[in-house]
SENU-713417 format. One line per field, with one value per residue (C-alpha): chain; x, y, z; residue in one letter; residue number from 1. Coordinates in steps of 0.02 Angstrom, whole numbers, plus 50000, padded with zeros to 5 digits. Layout:
N
unit	c(A, ...)
c1	c(X, ...)
c2	c(Y, ...)
c3	c(Z, ...)
code	c(A, ...)
pos	c(NUM, ...)
END
This chain:
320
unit	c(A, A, A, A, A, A, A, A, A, A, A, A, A, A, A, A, A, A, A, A, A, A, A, A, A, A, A, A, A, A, A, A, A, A, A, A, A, A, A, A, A, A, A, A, A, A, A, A, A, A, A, A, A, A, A, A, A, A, A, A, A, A, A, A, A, A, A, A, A, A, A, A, A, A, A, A, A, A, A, A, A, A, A, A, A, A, A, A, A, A, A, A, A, A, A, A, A, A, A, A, A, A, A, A, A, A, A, A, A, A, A, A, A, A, A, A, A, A, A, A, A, A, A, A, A, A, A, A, A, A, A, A, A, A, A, A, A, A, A, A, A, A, A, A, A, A, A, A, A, A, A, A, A, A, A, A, A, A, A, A, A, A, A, A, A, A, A, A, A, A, A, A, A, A, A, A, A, A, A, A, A, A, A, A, A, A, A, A, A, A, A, A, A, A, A, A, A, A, A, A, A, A, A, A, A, A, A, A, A, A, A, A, A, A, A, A, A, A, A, A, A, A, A, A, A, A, A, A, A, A, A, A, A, A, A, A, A, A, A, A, A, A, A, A, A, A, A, A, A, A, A, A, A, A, A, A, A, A, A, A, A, A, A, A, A, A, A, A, A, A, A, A, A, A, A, A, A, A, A, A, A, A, A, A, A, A, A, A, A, A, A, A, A, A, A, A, A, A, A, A, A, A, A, A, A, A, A, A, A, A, A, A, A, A, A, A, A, A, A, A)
c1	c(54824, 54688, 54721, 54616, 54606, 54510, 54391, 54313, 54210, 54240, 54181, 54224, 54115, 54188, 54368, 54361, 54264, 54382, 54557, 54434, 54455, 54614, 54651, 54590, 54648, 54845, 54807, 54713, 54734, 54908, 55000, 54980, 54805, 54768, 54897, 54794, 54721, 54606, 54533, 54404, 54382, 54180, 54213, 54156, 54329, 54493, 54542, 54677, 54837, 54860, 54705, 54783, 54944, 54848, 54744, 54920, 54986, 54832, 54865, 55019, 55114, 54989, 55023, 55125, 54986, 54849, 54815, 54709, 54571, 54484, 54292, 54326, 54457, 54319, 54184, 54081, 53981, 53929, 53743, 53744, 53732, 53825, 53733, 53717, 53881, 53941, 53826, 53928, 54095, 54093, 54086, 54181, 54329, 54329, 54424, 54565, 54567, 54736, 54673, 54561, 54436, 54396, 54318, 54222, 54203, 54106, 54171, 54070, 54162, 54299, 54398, 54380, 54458, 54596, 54553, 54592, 54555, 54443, 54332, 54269, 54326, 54279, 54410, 54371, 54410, 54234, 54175, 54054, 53909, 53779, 53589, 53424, 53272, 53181, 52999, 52948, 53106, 53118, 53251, 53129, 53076, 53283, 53301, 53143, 53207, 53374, 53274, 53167, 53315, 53386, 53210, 53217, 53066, 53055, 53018, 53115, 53239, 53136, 53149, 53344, 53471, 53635, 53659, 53689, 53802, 53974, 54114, 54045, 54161, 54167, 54240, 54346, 54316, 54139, 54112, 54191, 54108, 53934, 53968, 54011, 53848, 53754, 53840, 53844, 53642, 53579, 53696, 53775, 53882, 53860, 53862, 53706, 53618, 53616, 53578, 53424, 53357, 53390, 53485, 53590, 53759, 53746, 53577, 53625, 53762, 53697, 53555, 53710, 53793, 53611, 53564, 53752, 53722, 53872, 53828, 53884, 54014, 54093, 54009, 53943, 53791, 53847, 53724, 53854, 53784, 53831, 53865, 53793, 53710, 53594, 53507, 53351, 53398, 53543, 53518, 53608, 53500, 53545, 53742, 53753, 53663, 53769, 53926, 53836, 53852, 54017, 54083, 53973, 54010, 54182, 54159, 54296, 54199, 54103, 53979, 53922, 53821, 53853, 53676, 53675, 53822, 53710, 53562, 53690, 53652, 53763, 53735, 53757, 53898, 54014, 53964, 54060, 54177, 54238, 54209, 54337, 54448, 54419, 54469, 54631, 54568, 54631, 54732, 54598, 54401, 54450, 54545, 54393, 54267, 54354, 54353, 54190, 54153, 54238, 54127, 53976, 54026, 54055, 53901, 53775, 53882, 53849, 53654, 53610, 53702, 53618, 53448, 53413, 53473, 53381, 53225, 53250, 53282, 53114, 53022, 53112, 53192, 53379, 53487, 53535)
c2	c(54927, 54895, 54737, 54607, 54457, 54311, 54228, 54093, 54041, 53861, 53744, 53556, 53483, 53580, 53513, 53400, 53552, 53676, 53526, 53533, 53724, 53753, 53617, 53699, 53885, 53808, 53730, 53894, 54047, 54150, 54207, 54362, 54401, 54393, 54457, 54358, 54217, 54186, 54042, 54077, 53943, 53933, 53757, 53713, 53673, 53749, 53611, 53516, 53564, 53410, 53458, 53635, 53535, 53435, 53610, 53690, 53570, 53561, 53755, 53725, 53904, 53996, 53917, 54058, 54177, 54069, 54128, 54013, 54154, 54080, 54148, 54205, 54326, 54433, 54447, 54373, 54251, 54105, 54044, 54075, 53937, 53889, 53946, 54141, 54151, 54118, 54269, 54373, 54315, 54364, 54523, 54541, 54471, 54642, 54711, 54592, 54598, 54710, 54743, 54870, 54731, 54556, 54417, 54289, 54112, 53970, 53808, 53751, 53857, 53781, 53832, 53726, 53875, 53999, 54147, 54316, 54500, 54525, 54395, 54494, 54667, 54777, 54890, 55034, 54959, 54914, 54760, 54642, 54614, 54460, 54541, 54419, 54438, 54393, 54455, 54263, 54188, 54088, 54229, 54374, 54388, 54427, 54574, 54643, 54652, 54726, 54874, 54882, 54914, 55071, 55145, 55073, 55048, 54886, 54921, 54912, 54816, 54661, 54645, 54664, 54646, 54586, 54388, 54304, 54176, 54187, 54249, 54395, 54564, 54656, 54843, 54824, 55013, 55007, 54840, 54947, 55070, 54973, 54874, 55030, 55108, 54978, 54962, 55143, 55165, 55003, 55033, 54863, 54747, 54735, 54534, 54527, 54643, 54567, 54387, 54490, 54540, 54425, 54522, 54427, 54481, 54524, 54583, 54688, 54748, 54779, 54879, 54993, 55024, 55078, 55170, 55265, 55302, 55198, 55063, 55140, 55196, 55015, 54915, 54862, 54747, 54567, 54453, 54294, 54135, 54018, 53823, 53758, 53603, 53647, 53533, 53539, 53479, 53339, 53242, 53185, 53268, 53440, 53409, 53378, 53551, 53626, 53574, 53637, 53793, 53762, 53747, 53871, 54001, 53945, 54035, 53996, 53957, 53798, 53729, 53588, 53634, 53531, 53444, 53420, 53286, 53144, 53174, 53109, 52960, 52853, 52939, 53108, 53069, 52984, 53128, 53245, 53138, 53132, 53340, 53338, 53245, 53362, 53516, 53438, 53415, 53256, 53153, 53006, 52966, 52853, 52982, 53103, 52998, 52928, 53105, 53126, 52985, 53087, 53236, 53135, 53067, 53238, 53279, 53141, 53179, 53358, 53354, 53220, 53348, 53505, 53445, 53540, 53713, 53693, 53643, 53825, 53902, 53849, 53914, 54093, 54057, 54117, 54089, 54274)
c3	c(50236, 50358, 50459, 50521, 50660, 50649, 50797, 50849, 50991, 51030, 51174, 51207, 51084, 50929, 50946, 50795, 50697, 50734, 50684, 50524, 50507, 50564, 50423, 50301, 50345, 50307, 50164, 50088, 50212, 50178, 50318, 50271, 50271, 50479, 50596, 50761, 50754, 50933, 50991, 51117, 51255, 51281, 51359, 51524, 51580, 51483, 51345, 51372, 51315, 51216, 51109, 51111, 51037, 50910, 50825, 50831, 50710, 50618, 50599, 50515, 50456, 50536, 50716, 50787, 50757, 50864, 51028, 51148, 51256, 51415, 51436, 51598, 51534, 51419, 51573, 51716, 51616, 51774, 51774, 51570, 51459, 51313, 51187, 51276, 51318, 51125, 51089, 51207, 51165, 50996, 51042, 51204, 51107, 51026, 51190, 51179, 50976, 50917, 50727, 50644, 50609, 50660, 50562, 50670, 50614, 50695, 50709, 50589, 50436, 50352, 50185, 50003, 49901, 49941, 50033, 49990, 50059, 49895, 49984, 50126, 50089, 49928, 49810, 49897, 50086, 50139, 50242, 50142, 50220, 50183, 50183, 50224, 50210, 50404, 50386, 50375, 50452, 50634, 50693, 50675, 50862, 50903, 50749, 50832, 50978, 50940, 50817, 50971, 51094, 50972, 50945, 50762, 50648, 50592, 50399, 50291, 50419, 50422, 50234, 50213, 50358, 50385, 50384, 50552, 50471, 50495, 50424, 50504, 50484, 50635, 50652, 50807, 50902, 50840, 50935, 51094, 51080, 51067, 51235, 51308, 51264, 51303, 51480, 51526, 51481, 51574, 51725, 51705, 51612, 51438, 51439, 51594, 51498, 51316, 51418, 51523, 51357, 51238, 51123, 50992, 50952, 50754, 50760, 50913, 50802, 50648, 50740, 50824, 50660, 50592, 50723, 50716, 50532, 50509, 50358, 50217, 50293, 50338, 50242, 50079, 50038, 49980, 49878, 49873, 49897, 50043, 50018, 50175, 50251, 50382, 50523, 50445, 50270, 50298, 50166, 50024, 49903, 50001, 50029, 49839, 49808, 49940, 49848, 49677, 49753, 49814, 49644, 49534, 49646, 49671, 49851, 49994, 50116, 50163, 50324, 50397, 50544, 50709, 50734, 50525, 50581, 50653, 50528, 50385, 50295, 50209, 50043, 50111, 50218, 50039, 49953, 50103, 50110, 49905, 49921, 50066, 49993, 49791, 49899, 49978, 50156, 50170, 50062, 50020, 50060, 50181, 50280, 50257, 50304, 50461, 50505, 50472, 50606, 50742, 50682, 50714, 50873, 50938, 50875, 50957, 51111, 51129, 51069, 51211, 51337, 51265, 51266, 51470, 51381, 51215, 51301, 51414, 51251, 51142, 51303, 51296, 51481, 51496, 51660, 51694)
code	c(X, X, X, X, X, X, X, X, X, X, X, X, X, X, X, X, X, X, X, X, X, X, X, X, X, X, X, X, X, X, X, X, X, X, X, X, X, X, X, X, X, X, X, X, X, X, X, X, X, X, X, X, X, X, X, X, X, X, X, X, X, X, X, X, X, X, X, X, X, X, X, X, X, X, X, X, X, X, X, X, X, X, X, X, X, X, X, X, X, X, X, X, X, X, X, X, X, X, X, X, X, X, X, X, X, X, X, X, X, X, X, X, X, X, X, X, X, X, X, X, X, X, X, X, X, X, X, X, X, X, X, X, X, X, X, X, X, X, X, X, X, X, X, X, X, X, X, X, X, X, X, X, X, X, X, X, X, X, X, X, X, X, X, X, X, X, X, X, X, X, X, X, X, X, X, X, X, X, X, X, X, X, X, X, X, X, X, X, X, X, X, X, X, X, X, X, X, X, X, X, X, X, X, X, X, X, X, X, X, X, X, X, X, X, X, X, X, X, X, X, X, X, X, X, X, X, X, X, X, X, X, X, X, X, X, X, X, X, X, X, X, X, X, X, X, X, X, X, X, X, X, X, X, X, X, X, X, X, X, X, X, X, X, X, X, X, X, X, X, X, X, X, X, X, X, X, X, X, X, X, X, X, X, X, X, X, X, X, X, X, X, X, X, X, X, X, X, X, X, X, X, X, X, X, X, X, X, X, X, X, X, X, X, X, X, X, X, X, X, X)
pos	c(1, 2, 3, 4, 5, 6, 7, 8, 9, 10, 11, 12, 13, 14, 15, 16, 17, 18, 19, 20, 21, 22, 23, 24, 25, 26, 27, 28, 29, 30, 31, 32, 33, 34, 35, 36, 37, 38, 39, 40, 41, 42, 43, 44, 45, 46, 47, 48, 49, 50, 51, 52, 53, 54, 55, 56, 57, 58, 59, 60, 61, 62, 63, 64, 65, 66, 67, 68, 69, 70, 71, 72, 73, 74, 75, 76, 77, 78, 79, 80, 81, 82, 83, 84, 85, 86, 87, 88, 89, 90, 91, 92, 93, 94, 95, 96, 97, 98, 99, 100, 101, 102, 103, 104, 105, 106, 107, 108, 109, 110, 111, 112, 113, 114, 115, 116, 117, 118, 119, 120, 121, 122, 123, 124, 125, 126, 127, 128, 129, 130, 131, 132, 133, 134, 135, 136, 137, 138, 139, 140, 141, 142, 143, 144, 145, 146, 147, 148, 149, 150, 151, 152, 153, 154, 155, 156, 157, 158, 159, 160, 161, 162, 163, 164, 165, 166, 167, 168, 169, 170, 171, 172, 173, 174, 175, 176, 177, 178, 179, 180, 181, 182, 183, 184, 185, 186, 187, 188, 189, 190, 191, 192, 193, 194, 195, 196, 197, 198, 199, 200, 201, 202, 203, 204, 205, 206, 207, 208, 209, 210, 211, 212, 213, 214, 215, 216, 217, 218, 219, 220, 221, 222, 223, 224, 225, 226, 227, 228, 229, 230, 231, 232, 233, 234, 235, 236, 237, 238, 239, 240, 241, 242, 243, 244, 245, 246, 247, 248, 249, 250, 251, 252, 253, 254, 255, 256, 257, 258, 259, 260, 261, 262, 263, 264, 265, 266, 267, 268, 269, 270, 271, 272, 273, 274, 275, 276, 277, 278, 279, 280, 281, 282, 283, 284, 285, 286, 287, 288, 289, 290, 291, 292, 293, 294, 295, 296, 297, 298, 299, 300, 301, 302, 303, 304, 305, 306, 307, 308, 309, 310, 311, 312, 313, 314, 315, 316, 317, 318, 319, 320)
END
């Protein structure tokens, strides 16, 4: 049976996030289904190991399979910022990763249902992959430039590619062998080049696999729905559709993204709270909403200290 690790990226300001997922991976992830779990460090100093203490517990059964990965153990990442060097880790943490496959999560993800391997892998041993449409969407600009980088046309590509949202299934030796190809042609190291150009990691990729005549190979196309509140949406109006979806889908997964924290209102906020609390995330409202205060905390914290990088971002500058 082909076996799997699960990833994520971290940095300081996802601690609570990732005490939320690690939560919710004992209460509906069997021990059985990863063999590694890795936490990758993408903090500007190591986290303390009484934070490291705290997620271990939150982990529960699954705490002997966590490992804790420092950045500076997957590459020479200095003068990047955050945001960059999360691109690159994802896939630099392919050359540490001991499985077949690895599924990367972001902070952000957290279980409501029981997961299974029928959730991100089909009867006949293929990765599911999400598919998006981008010809209209904000992240165009990056898929053009990773088609660009492998000599790819852009049609139909634009129309339907993989999702950038994680869970995101990786093929461990395909991953190698894409930052060794990348590396070897440009003459340098895979994580200054992807940073020079602006290449994001799944578009970069899903572009690879393409261009290797490898999709159908490893993967098959997945149309299942995501239950997600995004930054631009955060009201209660959209959590309670995003927890519609939750239930008529009856999908595993479910994500609250960071900056979506602070926009919360009251309304929105009780209605995250009471879901938490349905799945078995916590054992009352009151505990789930208290929680949700650290959340938001975290949040407000880390978008006041972000604002330098995001501003370098919207103007297409990158610290190389």
């Amino acid at each position: 049976m082909t076996q799997y690790s699960l990833a994520t990226v971290v940095f300081e300001g996802d601690v609570h996030a990732l005490e939320l997922q690690a939560r919710s991976l004992r209460r509906y992830c069997s021990p059985e289904l990863f063999s590694t779990i890795l936490v990758v460090d993408n903090s500007a100093r190591v986290t303390p190991a009484s934070h490291r203490e705290r997620l271990l517990e939150a982990y529960g059964a699954l705490a002997p399979k966590v490992q804790f990965v420092d950045r500076s153990s997957l590459g020479t990442l200095r003068g990047v910022d955050g945001w960059w060097r999360q691109q690159v880790l994802k896939i630099k943490v392919a050359e540490i990763v001991q499985t077949e496959r690895y599924i990367v999560l972001d902070a952000k993800n957290h279980l409501v249902r029981p997961l299974t391997r029928e959730c991100f892998q089909t009867h006949d041993g293929r990765m599911k992959m999400g598919v998006h449409s981008y010809s209209g969407h904000s992240l165009r600009r990056h898929l053009e430039r990773a088609l660009d980088y492998f000599g790819m046309a852009k049609e139909p590509s634009l129309e339907r590619f993989s999702a950038t949202t994680p869970p995101f299934a990786f093929d461990t030796a395909t991953v190698r062998e894409l930052i060794a190809w990348v590396s070897k042609r440009e003459g340098t190291p895979y994580e200054r080049v992807v940073v020079a150009r602006g290449l994001t990691e799944f578009f970069l990729y899903g572009a690879f696999v393409r261009s290797q005549g490898r999709f159908d190979q490893l993967y098959c196309e997945d149309e299942s729905a995501s239950a997600a509140i995004w930054r631009g949406r955060a009201t209660a109006e959209a959590c309670a559709e995003a927890i519609a979806v939750s239930h008529a889908t009856q999908t595993p997964w479910f994500s609250i993204q960071r900056d979506a924290v602070p926009k919360l209102g009251r309304s929105a906020r009780d209605l995250v709270a009471e879901f938490w609390t349905d799945r078995g995330l916590f054992l009352n409202k009151s505990a789930s909403a208290a929680f949700l205060t650290l959340l938001r905390r975290a949040a407000l914290f880390h978008l006041v200290r972000s604002l330098p990088a995001r501003a370098m971002r919207r103007a297409g500058l990158r610290r190389v």
